[in-house]
N, C-alpha and C positions, 0 to 999 in steps of 0.2 A: 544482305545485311540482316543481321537478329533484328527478331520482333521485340519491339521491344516490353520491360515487364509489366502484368497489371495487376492491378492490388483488387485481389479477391477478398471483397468486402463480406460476402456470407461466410467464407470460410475462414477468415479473418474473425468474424465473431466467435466461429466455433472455434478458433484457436485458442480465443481471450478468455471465455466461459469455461474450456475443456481444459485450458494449464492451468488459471488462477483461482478457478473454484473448482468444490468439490459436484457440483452437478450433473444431471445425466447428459454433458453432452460428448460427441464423440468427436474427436479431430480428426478430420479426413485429409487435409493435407497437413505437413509437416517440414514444408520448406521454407527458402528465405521469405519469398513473398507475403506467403501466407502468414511469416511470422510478422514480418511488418504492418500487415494489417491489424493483427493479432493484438502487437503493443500500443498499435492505435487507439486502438479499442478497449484496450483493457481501463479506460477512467469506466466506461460503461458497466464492463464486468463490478467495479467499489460500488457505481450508483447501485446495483443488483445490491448485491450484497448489505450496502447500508440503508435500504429502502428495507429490507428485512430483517435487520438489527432494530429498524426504529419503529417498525409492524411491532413487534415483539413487545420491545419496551412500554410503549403507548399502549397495549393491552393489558400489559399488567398494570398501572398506572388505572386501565380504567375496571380493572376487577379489584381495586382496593390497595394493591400492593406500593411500599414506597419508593422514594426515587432512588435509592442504595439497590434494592432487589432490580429495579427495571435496569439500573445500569450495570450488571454484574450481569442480568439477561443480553442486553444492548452489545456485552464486550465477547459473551459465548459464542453468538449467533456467527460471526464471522470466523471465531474460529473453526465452530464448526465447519462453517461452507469451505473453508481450505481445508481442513482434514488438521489444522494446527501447523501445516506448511511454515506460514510466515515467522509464526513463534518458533517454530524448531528452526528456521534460517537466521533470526536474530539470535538466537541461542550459542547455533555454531560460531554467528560473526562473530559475535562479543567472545569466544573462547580462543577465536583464530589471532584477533586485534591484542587479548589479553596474555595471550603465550611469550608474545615478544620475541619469539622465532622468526629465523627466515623463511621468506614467502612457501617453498617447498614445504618446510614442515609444518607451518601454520596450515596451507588446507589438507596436510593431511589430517592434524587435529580434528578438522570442520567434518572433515568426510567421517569418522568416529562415529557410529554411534549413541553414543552416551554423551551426558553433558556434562560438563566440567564446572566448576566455581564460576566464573566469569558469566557463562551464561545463565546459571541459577538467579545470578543477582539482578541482570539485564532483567530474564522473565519476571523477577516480582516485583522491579520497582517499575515497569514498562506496562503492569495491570495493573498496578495499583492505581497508577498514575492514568489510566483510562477510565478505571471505575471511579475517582476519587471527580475526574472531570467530567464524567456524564449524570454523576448521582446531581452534581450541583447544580448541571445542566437543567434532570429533568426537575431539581428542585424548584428550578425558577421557573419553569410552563411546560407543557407536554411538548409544545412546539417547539422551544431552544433544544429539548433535548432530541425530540427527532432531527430537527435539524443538524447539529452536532454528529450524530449517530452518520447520517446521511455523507454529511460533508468529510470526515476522518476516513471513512472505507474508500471515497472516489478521488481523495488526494491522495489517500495511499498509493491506489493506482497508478495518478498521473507521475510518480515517482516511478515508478517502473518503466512507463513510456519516456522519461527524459531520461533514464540508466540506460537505456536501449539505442540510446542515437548513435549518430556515426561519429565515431572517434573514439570510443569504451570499448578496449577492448574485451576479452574473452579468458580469463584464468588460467581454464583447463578448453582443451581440445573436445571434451564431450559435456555432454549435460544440459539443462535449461539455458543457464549463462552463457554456450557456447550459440547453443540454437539461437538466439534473440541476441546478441552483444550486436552492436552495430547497424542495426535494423533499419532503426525509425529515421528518416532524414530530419537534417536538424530543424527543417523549416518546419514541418509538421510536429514536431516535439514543439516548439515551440507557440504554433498554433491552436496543436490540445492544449498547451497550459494557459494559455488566454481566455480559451473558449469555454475552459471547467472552473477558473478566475470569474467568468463575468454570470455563467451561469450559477453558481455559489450566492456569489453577491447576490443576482436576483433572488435567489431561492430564502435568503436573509432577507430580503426586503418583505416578504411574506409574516417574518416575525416581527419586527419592527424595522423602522428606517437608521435606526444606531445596527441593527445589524447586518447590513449591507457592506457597510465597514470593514467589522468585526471580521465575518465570514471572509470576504478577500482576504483580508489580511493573513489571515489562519493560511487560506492556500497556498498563500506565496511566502509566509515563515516555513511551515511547513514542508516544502520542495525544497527549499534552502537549505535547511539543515539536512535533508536528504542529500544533498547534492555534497555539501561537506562531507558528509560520512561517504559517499560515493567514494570523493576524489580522495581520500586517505585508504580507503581500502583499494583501489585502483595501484596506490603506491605501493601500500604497505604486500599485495598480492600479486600482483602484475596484470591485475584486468578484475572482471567481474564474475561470481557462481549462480549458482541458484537459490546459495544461500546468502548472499550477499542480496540478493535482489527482496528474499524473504525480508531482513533486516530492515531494509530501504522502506518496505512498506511500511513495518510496524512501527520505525521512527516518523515515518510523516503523519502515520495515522493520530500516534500521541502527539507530536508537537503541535498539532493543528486541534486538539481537544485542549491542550493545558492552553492556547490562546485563546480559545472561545471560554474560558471558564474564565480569562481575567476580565475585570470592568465589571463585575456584576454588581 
């Protein structure tokens, strides 16, 4: 009988670091398992990333600078660490979903180069709509807004790990979307999204006890409306890209900012 598989959790991490950001890590393996570990992990890769968005922010904030500048630093920082990945994946989506072509021609649109109208409009109301929610963030204490910063990058992620369960398929035969489609079992999808849920909340309770709330709630709108746009483009394309999983981020990353900016 086959052995059966194990989830190589170190390389697992360097799969999550080495796809979803731009860091020096190297991916030494490249297969299913490793990818399953990979989109395990990847809430961890957002903690990264938005633990250093909110470095950022909160520095400027404490060299003088105001909450507009620290959040227009806060919304760079990640895209830096992707190389602008997720914004050029939301970009494609939004031109693939706005072509109103059949699935064939719509990724081919995606796969283009260049960006079209549909995705022009996505990119600036999809920053603004970041900057306009962490200015007001860091307006109200250094702390909502590192928190914010924090929490937007690591649901981003866990949107990637519930696109990656089993049952989403795969677009195209090659690519990111091909490597990771159907990865994560559903139980462990749905286990990250509890365990980055309750962690959130805690890490809200650090700001106040009204945001313990707040914070959940943001993860779980958040994922939600991830999971819509999922399952539209799953229709509208026949499975999932890489640039579709880009999109996924930068929708949960916003929807989960424009919730922690209401109630204030």
């Amino acid at each position: 009988m086959p052995e059966p598989s194990k989830t190589p959790w170190p390389d697992g991490l360097r799969f999550a670091f080495g796809t979803l950001t731009a860091l020096p890590v190297k991916v030494t393996r490249w297969d299913r398992d490793a990818a399953r570990a990979g989109m395990l992990c990847a809430p961890l890769a957002g903690l990264v990333v938005g633990c250093s968005a909110a470095l950022v922010g909160v520095l400027l904030l404490a060299l003088g600078a105001g909450p507009l500048l620290a959040a227009v630093a806060s919304v760079a920082v990640p895209a830096a660490l992707t190389r602008g990945l997720h914004l050029d994946g939301l970009a494609d989506t939004a031109d693939g979903l706005g072509s109103g072509k059949p699935a064939e021609d719509a990724l081919r649109i995606m796969k283009q180069s260049d960006i079209g109208p549909f995705g022009v409009i996505a990119l600036v109301l999809v920053l603004f709509a970041q900057v306009a929610a962490l200015a007001q963030a860091y307006g109200g204490s250094w702390g909502r807004g590192a928190l914010a910063a924090v929490v937007s990058a690591t649901a981003a992620r866990l949107a990637l790990t519930l696109a990656a369960r089993e049952g989403v398929p795969a677009a195209r035969p090659e690519g990111l979307g091909a490597a990771v489609a159907g990865v994560v079992p559903v139980r462990g999808a749905a286990a990250a999204a509890v365990a980055v849920t309750a962690v959130a909340a805690g890490a809200g309770a650090l700001v106040s006890s009204y945001d313990i709330v707040r914070t959940a709630i943001a993860v779980v709108v958040a994922v939600g409306v991830a999971e819509l746009l999922l399952r539209h483009c799953t229709r509208r394309f026949g499975g999932v890209t890489g640039d579709v999983f880009g999109g996924l981020a930068e929708t949960a990353a916003t929807v989960s900012l424009v919730v922690l900016s209401l109630g204030h």
